[in-house]
C-alpha positions in Angstrom: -6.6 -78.1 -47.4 -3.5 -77.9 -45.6 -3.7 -75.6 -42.1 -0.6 -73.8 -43.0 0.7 -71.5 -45.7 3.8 -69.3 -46.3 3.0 -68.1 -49.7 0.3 -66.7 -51.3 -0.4 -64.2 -54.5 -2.6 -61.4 -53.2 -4.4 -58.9 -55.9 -5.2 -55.8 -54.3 -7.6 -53.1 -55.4 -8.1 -49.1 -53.9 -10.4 -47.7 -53.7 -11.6 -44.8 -56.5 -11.9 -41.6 -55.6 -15.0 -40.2 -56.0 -16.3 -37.5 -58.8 -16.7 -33.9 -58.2 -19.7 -32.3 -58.4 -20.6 -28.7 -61.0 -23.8 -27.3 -58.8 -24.7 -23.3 -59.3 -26.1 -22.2 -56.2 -30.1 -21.4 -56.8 -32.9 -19.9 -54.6 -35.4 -17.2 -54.7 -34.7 -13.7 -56.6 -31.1 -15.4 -56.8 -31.1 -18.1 -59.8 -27.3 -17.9 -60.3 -25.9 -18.1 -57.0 -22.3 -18.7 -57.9 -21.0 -22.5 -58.1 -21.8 -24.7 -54.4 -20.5 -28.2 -56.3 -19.0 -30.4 -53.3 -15.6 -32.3 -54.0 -16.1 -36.2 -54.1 -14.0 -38.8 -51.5 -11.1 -40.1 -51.0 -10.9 -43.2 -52.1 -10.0 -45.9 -49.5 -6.5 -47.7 -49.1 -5.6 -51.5 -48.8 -3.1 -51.8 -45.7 -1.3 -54.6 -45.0 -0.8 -54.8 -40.3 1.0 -56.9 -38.8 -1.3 -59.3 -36.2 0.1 -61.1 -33.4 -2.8 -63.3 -33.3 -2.4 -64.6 -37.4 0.0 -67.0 -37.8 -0.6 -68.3 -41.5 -0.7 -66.6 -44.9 -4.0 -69.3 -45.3 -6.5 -67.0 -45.4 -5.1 -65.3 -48.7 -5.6 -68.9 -51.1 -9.2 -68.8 -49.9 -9.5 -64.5 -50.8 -6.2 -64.3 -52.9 -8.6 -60.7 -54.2 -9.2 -57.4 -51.7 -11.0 -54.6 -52.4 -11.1 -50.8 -50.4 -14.1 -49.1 -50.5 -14.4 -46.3 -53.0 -14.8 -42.5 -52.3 -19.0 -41.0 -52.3 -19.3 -38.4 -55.4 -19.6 -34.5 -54.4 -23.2 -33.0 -54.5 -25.0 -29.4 -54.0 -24.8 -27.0 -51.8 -20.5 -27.1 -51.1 -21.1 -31.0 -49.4 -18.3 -33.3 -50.1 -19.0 -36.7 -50.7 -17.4 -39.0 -48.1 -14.4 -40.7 -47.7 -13.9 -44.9 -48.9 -13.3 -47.1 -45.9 -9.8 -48.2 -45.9 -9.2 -52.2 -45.5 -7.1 -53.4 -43.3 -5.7 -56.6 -43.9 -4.2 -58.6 -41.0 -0.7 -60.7 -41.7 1.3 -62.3 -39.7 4.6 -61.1 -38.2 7.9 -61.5 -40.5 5.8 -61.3 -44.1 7.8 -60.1 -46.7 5.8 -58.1 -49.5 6.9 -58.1 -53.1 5.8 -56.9 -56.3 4.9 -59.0 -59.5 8.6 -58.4 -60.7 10.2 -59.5 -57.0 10.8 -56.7 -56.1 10.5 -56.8 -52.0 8.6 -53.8 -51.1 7.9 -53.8 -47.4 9.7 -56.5 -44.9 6.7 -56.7 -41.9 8.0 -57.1 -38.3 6.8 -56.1 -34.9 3.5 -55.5 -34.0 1.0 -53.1 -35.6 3.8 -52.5 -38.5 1.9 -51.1 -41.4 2.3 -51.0 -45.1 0.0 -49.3 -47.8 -0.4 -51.7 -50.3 -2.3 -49.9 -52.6 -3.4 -46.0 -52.4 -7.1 -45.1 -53.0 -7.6 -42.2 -55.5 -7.7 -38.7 -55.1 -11.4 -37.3 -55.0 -12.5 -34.9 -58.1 -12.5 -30.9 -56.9 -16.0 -29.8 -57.6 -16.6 -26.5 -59.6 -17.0 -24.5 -56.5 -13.1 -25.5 -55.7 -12.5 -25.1 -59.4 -14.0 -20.9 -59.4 -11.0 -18.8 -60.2 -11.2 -14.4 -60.8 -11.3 -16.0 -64.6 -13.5 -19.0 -64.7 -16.0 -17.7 -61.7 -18.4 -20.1 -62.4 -17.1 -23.4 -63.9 -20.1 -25.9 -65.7 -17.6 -28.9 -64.8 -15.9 -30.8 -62.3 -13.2 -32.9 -62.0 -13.3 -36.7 -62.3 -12.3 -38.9 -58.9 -8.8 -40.9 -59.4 -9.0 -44.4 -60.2 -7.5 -46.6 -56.6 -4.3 -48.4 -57.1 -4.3 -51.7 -58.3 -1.8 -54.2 -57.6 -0.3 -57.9 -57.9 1.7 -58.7 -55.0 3.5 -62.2 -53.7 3.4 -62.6 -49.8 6.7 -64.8 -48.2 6.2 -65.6 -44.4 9.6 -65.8 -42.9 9.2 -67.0 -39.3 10.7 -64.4 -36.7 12.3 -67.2 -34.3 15.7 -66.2 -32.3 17.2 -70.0 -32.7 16.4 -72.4 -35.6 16.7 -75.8 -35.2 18.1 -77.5 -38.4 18.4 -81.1 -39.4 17.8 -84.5 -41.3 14.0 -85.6 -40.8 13.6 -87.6 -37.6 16.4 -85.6 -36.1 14.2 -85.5 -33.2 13.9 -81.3 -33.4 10.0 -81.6 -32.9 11.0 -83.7 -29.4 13.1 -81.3 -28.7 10.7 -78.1 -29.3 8.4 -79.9 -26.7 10.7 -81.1 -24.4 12.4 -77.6 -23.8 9.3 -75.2 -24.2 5.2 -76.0 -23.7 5.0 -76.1 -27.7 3.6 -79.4 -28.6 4.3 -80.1 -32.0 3.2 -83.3 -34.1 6.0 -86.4 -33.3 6.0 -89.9 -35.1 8.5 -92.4 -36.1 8.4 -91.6 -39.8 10.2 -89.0 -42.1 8.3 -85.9 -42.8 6.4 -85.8 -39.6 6.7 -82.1 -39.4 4.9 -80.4 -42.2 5.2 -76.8 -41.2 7.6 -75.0 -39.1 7.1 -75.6 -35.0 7.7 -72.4 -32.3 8.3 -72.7 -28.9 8.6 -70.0 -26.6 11.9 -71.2 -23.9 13.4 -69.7 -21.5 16.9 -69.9 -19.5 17.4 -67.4 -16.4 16.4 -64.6 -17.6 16.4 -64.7 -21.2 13.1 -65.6 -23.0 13.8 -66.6 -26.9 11.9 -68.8 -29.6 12.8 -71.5 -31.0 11.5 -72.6 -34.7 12.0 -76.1 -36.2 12.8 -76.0 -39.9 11.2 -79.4 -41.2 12.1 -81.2 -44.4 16.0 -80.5 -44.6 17.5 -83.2 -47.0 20.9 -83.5 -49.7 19.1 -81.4 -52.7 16.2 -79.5 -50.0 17.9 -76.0 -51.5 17.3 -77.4 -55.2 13.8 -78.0 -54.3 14.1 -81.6 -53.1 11.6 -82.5 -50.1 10.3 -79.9 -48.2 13.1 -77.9 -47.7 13.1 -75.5 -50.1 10.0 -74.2 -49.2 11.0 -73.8 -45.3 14.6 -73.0 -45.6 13.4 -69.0 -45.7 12.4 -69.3 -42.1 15.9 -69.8 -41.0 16.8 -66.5 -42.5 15.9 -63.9 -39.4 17.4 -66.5 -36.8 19.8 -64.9 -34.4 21.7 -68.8 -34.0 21.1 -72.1 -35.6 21.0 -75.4 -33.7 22.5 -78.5 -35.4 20.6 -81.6 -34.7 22.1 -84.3 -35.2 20.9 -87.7 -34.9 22.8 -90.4 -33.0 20.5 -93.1 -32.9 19.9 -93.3 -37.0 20.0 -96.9 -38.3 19.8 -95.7 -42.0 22.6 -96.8 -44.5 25.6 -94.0 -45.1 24.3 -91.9 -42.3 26.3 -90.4 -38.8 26.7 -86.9 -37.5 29.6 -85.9 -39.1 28.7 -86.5 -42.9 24.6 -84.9 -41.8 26.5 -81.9 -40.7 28.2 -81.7 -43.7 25.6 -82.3 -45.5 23.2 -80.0 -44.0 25.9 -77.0 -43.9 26.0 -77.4 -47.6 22.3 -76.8 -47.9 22.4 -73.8 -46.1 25.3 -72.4 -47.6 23.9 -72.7 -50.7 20.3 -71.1 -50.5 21.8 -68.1 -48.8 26.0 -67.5 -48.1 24.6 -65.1 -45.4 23.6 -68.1 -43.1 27.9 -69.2 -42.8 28.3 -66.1 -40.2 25.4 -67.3 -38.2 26.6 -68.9 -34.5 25.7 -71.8 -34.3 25.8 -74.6 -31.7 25.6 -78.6 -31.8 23.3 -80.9 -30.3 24.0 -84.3 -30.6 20.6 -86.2 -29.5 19.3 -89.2 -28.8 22.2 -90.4 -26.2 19.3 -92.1 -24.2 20.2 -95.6 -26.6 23.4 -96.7 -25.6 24.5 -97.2 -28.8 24.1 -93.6 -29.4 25.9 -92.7 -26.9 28.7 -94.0 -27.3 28.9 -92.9 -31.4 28.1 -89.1 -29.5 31.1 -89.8 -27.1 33.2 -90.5 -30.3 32.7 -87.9 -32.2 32.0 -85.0 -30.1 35.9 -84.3 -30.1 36.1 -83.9 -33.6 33.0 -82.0 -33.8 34.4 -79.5 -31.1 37.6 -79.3 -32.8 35.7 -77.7 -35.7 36.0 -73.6 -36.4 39.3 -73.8 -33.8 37.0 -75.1 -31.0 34.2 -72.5 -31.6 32.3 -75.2 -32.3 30.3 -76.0 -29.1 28.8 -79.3 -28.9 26.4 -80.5 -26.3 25.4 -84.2 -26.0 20.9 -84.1 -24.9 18.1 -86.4 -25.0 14.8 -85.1 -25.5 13.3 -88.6 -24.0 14.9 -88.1 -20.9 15.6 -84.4 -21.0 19.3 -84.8 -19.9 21.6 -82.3 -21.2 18.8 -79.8 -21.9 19.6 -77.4 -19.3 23.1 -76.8 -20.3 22.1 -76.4 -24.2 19.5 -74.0 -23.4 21.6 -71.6 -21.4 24.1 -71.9 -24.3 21.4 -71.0 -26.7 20.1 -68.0 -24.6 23.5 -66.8 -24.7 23.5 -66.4 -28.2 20.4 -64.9 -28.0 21.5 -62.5 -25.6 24.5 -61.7 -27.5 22.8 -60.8 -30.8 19.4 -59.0 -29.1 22.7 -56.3 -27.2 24.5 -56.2 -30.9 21.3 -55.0 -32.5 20.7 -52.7 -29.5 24.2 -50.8 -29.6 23.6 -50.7 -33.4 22.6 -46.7 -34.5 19.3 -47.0 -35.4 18.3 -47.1 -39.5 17.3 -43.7 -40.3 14.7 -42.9 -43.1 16.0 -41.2 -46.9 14.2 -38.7 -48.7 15.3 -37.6 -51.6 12.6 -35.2 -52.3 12.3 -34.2 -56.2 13.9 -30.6 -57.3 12.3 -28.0 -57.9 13.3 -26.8 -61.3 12.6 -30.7 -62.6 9.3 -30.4 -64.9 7.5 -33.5 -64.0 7.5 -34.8 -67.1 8.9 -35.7 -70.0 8.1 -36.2 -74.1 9.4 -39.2 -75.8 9.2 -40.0 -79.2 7.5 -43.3 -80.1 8.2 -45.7 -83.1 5.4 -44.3 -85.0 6.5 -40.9 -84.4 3.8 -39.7 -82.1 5.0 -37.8 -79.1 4.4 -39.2 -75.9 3.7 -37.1 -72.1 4.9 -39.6 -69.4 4.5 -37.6 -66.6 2.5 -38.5 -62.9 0.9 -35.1 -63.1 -0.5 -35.2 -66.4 -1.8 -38.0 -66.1 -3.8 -38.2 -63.4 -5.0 -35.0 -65.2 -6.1 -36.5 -67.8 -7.9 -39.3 -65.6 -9.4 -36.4 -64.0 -11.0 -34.6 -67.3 -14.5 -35.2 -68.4 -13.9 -35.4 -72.6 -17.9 -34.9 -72.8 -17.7 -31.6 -71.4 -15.8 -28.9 -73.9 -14.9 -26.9 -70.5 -13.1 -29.8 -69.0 -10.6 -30.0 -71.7 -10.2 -26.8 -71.9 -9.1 -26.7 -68.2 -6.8 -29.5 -69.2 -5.2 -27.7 -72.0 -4.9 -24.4 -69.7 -2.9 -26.8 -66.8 -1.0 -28.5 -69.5 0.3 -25.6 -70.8 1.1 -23.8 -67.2 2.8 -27.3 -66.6 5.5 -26.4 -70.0 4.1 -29.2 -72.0 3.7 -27.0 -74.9 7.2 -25.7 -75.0 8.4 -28.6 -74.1 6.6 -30.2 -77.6 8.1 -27.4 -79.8 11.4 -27.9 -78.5 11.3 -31.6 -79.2 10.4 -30.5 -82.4 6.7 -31.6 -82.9 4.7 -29.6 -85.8 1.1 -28.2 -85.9 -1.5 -31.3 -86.4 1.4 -33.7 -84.9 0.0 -36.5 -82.8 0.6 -36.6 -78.8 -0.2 -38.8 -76.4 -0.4 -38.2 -72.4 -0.3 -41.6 -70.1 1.0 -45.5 -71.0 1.7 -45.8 -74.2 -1.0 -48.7 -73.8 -4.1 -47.1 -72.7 -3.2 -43.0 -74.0 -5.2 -40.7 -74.4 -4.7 -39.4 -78.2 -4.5 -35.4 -79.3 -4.0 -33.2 -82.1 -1.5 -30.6 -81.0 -2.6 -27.0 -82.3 -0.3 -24.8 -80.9 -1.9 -21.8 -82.8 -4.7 -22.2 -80.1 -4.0 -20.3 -76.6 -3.5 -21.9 -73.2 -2.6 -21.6 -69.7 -4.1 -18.3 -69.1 -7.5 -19.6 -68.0 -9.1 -18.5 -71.0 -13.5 -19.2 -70.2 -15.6 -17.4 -72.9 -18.9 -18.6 -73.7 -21.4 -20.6 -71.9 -20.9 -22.7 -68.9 -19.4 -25.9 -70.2 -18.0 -24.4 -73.4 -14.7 -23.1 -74.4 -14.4 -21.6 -77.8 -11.5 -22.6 -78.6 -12.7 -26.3 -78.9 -15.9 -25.0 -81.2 -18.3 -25.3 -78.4 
């Protein structure tokens, strides 16, 4: 198996909250001490940290499934059951979370940078939480909360401050190693690098890192060689680095037309990358014959982008022009790192709901049911015990305080009319009988009974 991944699919499961407990308080010359039923745990969440010491999204193809622990049910005498143990999962920095659709929902950088990928359930209220002036001793509890479950894609975009771009064999691995103690796989034949290389230079005082994108070829942004599937780690560089091989013996290559050629690439997986700075190096001037193809077209090179172009001849061999091209590369960094510092800082949006917005809303479906999409009433309903005649009840009574009711007789649904509360997949069905009251915390009859349901 390879030793490095950038992609993985990760399923994620909460954990469920746990159920409430209906306890009536008993002891001697006291049988009905009033209701002591404890509320159940939280369920735990799945959260995604970023870990300076993980450097691979590997770990996810061997445990592509995580699970949070789930909440402890309620019990006797007013104890809550305890809370499901959160899971952190550790990622490394620059992962970019998105959902099953591709939708990007969290872009991970910096250090301890958390994300909650998936939100454990609420823990049922037991029937001591549940007493009310009306219902003073309630024969049910409420149901825990299923956890969040969720399919999510993971992208690792490597957080470098220079990427190093060019035809295999460029000599960018050499070049890592010869300018920083990184010491990355080098051989004579195409492909060598496999995964993306960091390096950790430094000029004066400037520290920066410097990433090798492997596998750039004509096509690698169509998904030819290995580009396609590294070209996203050039995305959060601050500069790119043009390596450009002098020495190269193959047919129809020279600097100029891999420039081109590898400027195309670019430009075509993201338009974004054409404002990036960028500098030259033409390498490999250690064979004379090399040098003297770098001497020729160095003018023309620097005559590019009305001489912004700056092109610097090097040799990672004999490390000559090294110095020069990594001061010129720390000032790009430099520049950039006091751009994003004078920037005003992003500031957080909330749009809170308003007030007078119900929370819900009925919907007619094609077989002329009436269906309640609504986050409140359905967790509700995932709440309710349908075994206990109570429960419902207490559904019915929060349904109705909620303006489901009216809400049904405006839309114009009649007595015995269907309705359905949650996805229109997995609903759960009712009757509706508005002739029946609700939302006054109506609790006649015995403990898990309500008479309205003919219990």
């Amino acid at each position: 198996m390879a030793e490095f991944a950038d992609h993985a699919a990760l399923r994620v499961q909460a954990g469920h909250g746990g159920n409430g407990c209906a306890s009536v308080h008993r002891e001697k010359f006291k049988p009905l001490g009033g209701p002591d039923g404890g509320n159940g745990g939280r369920g735990g969440d799945v959260i995604l940290e970023v870990d300076p010491s993980t450097a691979t999204l590997l770990d996810f193809h061997r445990r592509p499934v995580r699970k949070a622990g789930n909440g402890k049910q309620g019990a006797g005498s007013n104890r809550n059951g305890a809370d499901g143990t959160d899971l952190i999962i550790k990622i490394p920095n620059g992962t970019v979370v998105l959902s099953s659709d591709g939708q990007v929902l969290a872009d991970l950088v910096g250090t301890g940078t958390r994300f909650v990928a998936a939100a454990g359930g609420r823990g049922g209220l037991g029937n001591a939480a549940l007493a009310s002036p009306r219902r003073k001793a309630p024969g049910f509890a409420l149901k825990g909360e299923p956890g969040e479950q969720r399919e999510l894609t993971l992208e690792l975009k490597t957080v470098a401050d220079i990427g190093l771009v060019g035809f295999p064999n460029a000599g960018k691995s050499s070049l890592i190693a010869a300018i920083s103690a990184a010491r990355p796989k080098i051989a004579d034949y195409p492909f060598t690098t496999l995964i993306p290389n960091l390096g950790v230079a430094e000029a004066g005082e400037v520290q920066f890192v410097v990433a090798d994108v492997p596998g750039l070829i004509p096509g690698a942004s169509e998904g030819r060689g290995l580009g396609h599937d590294f070209l996203r780690h050039v995305e959060r560089c601050s500069a790119l680095v043009h390596v450009l091989d002098c020495a190269t013996t193959e047919p129809g290559r020279d600097p100029i037309s891999d420039l081109d050629i590898i400027e195309a690439e670019l430009a075509s997986y993201d338009q974004s990358l054409a404002d990036r700075p960028r500098l030259v190096a033409l390498n490999k001037i250690d064979v004379p014959a090399a040098r003297e193809l770098a001497d020729l077209v160095k003018p023309e090179l620097t005559a590019r982008g009305s001489g912004a172009l700056a092109v610097y001849e090097v040799s990672a061999a004999t490390t000559e022009g090294l110095r020069e091209l990594k001061f010129a590369m720390a000032h790009l960094v430099a520049q950039a790192r006091a751009a994003r510092t004078e920037a005003e800082p992003a500031r957080l949006v909330i749009r809170p709901a308003a007030v007078s917005e119900p929370g819900f809303e009925v919907v007619r479906t094609p077989d002329g049911a009436y269906l309640i999409r609504g986050d409140k009433p359905a967790r509700w309903v995932r709440q309710t015990d349908f075994g206990n005649d109570e429960a419902v009840g207490y559904l019915a009574d929060r349904l109705a305080r909620l303006g489901v009711e009216e809400a049904l007789a405006d839309a114009g649904a009649e007595p015995g009319d269907t309705v359905l509360i949650g996805d229109l997949d997995d609903a759960v069905v009712f009757d509706w009988d508005p002739t029946l009251p609700a939302g006054g915390g109506h609790a006649r009859g015995p403990r898990g009974t309500d008479w309205r349901l003919g219990g």
